[in-house]
LUMMAR-959042 format. One record per residue: residue in three letters; chain; x, y, z of N, C-alpha, C in turn. Coordinates in nm, 3 decimals. Example, Ala and Ser with C-alpha at 12.3 -4.5 7.8 and 13.67 -1.06 7.14 Angstrom:
REM LUMMAR-959042
(pt ala; A; (1.319; -0.569; 0.780); (1.230; -0.450; 0.780); (1.320; -0.330; 0.780)),
(pt ser; A; (1.285; -0.225; 0.708); (1.367; -0.106; 0.714); (1.290; 0.003; 0.787)),
***
This chain:
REM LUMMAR-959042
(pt unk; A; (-0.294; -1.284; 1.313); (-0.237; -1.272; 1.180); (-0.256; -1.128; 1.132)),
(pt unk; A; (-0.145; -1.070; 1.088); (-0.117; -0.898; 1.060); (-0.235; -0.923; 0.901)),
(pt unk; A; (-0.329; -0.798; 0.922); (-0.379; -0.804; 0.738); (-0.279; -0.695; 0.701)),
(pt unk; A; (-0.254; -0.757; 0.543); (-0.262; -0.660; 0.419); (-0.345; -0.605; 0.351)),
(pt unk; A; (-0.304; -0.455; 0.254); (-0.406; -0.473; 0.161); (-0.339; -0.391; 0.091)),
(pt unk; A; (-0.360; -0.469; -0.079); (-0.236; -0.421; -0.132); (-0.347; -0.324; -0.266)),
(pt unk; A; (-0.330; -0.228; -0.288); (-0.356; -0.183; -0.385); (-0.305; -0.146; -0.519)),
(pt unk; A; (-0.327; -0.163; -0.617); (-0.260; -0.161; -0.754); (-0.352; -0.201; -0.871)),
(pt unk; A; (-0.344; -0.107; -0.980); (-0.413; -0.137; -1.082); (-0.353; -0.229; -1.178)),
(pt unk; A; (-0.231; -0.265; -1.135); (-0.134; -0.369; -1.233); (-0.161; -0.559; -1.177)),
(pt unk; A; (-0.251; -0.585; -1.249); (-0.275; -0.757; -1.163); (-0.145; -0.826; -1.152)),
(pt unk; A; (-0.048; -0.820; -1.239); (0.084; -0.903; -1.212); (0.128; -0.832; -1.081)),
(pt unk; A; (0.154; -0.734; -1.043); (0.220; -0.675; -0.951); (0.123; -0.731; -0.843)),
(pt unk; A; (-0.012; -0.663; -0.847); (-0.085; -0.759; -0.715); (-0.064; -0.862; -0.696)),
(pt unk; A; (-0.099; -0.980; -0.800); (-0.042; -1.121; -0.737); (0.071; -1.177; -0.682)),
(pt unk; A; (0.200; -1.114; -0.757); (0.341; -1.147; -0.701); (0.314; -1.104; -0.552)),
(pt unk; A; (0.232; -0.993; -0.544); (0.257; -0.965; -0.385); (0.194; -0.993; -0.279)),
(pt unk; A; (0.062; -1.070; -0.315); (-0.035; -1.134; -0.245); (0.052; -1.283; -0.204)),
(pt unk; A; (0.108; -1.330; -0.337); (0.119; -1.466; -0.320); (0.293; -1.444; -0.278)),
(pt unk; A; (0.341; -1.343; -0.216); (0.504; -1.369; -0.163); (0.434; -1.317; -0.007)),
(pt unk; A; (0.338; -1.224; -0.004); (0.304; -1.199; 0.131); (0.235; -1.310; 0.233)),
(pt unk; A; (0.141; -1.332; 0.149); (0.070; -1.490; 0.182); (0.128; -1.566; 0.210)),
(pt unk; A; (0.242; -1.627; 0.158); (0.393; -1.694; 0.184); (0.428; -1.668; 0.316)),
(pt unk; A; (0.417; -1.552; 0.345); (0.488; -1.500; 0.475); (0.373; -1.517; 0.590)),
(pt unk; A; (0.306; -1.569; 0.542); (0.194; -1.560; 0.682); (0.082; -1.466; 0.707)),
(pt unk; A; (0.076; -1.378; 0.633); (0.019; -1.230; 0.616); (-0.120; -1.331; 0.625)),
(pt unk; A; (-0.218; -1.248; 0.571); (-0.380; -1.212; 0.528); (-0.337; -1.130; 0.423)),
(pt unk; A; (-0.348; -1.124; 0.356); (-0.369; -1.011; 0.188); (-0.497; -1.006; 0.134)),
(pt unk; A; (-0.541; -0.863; 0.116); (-0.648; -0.868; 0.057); (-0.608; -0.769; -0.097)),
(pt unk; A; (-0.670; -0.739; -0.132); (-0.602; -0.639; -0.274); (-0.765; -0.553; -0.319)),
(pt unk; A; (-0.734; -0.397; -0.422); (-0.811; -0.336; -0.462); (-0.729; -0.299; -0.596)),
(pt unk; A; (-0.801; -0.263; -0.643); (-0.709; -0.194; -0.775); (-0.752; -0.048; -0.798)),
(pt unk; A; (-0.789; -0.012; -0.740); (-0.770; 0.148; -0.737); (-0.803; 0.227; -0.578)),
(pt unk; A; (-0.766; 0.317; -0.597); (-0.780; 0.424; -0.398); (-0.954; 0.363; -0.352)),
(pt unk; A; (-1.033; 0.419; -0.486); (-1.200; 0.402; -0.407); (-1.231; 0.242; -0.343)),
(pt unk; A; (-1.200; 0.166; -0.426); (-1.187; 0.029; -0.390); (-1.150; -0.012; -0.220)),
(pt unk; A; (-1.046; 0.073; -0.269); (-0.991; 0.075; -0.100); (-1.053; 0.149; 0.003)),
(pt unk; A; (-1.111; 0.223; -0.057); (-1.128; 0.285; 0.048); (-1.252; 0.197; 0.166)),
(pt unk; A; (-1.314; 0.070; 0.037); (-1.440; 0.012; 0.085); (-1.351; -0.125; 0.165)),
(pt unk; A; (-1.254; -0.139; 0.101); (-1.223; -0.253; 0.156); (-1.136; -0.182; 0.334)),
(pt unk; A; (-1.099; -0.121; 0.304); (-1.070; -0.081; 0.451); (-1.151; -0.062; 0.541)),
(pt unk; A; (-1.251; 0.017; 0.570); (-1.355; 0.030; 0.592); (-1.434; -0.151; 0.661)),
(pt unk; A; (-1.428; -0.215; 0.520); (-1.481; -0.411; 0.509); (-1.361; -0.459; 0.675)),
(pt unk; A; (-1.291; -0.446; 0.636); (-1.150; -0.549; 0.646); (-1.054; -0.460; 0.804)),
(pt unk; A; (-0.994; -0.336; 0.769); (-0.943; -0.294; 0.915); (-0.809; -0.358; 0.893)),
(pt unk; A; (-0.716; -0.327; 0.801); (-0.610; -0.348; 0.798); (-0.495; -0.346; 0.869)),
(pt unk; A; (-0.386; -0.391; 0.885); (-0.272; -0.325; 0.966); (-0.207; -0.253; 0.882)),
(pt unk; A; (-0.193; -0.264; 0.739); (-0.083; -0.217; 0.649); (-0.161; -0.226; 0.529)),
(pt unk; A; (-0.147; -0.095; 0.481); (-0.206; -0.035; 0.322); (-0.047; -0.031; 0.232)),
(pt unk; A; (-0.035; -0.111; 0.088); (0.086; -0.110; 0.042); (-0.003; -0.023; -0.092)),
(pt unk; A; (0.037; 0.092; -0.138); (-0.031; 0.131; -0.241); (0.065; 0.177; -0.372)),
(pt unk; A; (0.016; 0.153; -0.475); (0.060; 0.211; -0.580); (0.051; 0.368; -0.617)),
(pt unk; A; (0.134; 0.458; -0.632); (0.120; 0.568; -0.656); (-0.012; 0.642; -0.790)),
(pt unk; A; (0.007; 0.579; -0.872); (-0.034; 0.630; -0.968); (-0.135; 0.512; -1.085)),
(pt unk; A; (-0.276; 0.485; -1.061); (-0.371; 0.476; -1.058); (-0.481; 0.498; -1.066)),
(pt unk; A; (-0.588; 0.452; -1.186); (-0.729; 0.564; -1.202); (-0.801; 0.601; -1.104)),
(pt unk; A; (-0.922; 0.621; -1.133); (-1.007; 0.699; -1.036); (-0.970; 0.752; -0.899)),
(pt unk; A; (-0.877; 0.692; -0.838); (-0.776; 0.774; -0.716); (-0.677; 0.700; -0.681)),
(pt unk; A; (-0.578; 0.784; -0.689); (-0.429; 0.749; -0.679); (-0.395; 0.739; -0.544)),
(pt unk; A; (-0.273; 0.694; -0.529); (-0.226; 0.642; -0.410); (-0.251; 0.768; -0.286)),
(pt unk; A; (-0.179; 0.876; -0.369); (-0.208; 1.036; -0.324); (-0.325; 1.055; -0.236)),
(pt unk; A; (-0.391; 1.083; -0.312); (-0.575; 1.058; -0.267); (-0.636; 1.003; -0.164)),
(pt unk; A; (-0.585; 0.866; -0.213); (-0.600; 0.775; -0.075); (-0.559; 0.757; 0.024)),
(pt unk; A; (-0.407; 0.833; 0.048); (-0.373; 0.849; 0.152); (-0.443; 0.960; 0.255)),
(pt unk; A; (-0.443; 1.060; 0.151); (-0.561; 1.188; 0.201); (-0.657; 1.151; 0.225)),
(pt unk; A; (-0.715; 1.053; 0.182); (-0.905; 1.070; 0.206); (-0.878; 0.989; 0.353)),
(pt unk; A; (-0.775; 0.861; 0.339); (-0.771; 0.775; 0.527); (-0.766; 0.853; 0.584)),
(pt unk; A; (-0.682; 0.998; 0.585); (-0.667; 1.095; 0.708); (-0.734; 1.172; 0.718)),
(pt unk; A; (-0.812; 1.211; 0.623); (-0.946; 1.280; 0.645); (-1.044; 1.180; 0.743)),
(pt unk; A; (-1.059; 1.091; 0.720); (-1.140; 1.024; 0.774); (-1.036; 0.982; 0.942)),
(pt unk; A; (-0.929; 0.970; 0.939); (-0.925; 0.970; 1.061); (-0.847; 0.837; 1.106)),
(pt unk; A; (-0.825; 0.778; 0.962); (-0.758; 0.623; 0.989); (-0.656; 0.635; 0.997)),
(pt unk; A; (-0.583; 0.559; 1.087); (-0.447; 0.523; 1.121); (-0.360; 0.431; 1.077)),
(pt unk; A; (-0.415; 0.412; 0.978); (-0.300; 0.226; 0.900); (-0.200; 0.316; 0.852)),
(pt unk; A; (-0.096; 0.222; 0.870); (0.078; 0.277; 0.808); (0.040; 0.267; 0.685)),
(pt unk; A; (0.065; 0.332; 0.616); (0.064; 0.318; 0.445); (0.183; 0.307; 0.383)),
(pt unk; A; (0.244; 0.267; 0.294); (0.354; 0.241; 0.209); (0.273; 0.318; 0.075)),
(pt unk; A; (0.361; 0.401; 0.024); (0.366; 0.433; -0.097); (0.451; 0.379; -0.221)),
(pt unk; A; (0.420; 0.298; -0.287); (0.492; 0.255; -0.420); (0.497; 0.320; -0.515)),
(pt unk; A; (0.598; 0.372; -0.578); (0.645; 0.483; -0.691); (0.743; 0.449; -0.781)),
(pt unk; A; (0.732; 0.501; -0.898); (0.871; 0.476; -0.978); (0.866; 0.663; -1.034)),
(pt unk; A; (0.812; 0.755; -0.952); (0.837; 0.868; -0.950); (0.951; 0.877; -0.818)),
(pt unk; A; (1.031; 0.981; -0.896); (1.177; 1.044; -0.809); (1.115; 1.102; -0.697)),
(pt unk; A; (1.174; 1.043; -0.571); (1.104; 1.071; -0.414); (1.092; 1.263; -0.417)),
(pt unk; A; (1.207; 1.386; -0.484); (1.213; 1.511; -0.488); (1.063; 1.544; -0.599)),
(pt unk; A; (1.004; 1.445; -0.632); (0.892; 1.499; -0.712); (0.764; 1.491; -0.667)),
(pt unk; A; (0.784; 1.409; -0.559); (0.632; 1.368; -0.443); (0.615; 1.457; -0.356)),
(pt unk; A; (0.490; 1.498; -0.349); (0.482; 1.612; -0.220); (0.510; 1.609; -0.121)),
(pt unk; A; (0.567; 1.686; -0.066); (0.613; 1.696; 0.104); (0.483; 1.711; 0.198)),
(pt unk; A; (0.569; 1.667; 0.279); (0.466; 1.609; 0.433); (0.404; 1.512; 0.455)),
(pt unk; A; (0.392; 1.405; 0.351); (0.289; 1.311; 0.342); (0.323; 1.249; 0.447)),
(pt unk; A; (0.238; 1.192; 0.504); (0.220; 1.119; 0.625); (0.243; 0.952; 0.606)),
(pt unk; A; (0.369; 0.906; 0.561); (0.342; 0.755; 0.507); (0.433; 0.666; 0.586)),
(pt unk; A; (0.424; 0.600; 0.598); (0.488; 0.502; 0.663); (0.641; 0.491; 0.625)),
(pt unk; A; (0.612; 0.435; 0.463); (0.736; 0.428; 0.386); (0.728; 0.501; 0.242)),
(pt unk; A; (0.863; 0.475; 0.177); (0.825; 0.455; 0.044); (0.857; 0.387; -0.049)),
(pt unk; A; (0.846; 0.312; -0.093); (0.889; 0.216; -0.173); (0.928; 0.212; -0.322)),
(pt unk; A; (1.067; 0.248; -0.394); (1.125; 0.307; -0.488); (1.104; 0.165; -0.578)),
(pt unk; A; (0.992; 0.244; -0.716); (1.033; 0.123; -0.776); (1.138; 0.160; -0.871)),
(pt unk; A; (1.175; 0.027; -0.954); (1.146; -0.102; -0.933); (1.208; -0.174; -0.774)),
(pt unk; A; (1.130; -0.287; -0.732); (1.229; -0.280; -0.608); (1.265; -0.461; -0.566)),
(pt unk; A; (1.297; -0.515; -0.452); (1.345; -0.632; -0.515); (1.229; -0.701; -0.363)),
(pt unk; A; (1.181; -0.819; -0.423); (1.086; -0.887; -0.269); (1.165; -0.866; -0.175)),
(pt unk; A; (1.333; -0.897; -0.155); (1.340; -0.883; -0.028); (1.343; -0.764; 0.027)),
(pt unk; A; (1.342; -0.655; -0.007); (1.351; -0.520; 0.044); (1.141; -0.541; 0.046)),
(pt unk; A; (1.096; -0.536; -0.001); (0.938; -0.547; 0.061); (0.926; -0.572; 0.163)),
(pt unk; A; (0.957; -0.697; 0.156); (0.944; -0.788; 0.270); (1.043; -0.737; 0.404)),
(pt unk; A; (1.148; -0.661; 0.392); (1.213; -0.622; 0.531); (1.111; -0.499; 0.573)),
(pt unk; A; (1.072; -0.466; 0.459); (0.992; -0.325; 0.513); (0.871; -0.360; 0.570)),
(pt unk; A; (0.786; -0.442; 0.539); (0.710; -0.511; 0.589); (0.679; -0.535; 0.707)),
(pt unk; A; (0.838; -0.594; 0.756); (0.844; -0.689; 0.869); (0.899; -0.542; 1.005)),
(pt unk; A; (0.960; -0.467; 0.915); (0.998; -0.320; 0.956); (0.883; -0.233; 1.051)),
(pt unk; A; (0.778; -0.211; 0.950); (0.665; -0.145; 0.964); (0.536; -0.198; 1.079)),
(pt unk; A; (0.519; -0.356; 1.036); (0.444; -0.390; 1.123); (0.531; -0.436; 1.273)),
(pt unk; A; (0.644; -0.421; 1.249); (0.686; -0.445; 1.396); (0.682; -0.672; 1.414)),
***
């Protein structure tokens, strides 16, 4: 069974996506901010990090930086309702995910990403 782990400081948004991923067969685990994650990754060994861009104590940004500092390899998805020409170049992400966006486009990307 592929894990998730969905990060977001918005609980409605986590649950819709725990409980449509869960649906799908997944493992979902969730954090609500980058540091969180960073423990639960670390805990857990994910296949797929779905993160929210913009978030206290460390943003999606961050957290993508600190996994590659450290050396981790999970595909990450970035979730944004910032214009893709306003996100920094080069990031190393899997995807990105334009919000607002609709489950089934999640879910193809999903199924996209983890193969």
């Amino acid at each position: 069974m592929k894990r998730i782990l969905i990060v977001d400081d918005e609980f409605g948004i986590v649950e819709a996506l725990v409980d449509v991923l869960g649906d799908e067969g997944y493992a979902v685990a969730s954090a609500r901010n980058g540091r969180d994650a960073l423990k639960r990754v670390a805990e857990e060994a994910p296949d797929l990090i779905i993160s929210d861009y913009m978030m206290p104590l460390m943003d999606g940004l961050e957290l993508v930086d600190a996994l590659q500092k450290q050396g981790t390899n999970v595909p990450f998805v970035l979730m944004t309702a910032v214009k893709l020409d306003q996100l920094p170049q080069g990031l190393k992400l899997a995807a990105i995910l334009q919000k607002p966006f609709s489950l089934d486009a999640l879910l193809d990307l999903v199924r996209q990403v983890l193969g």
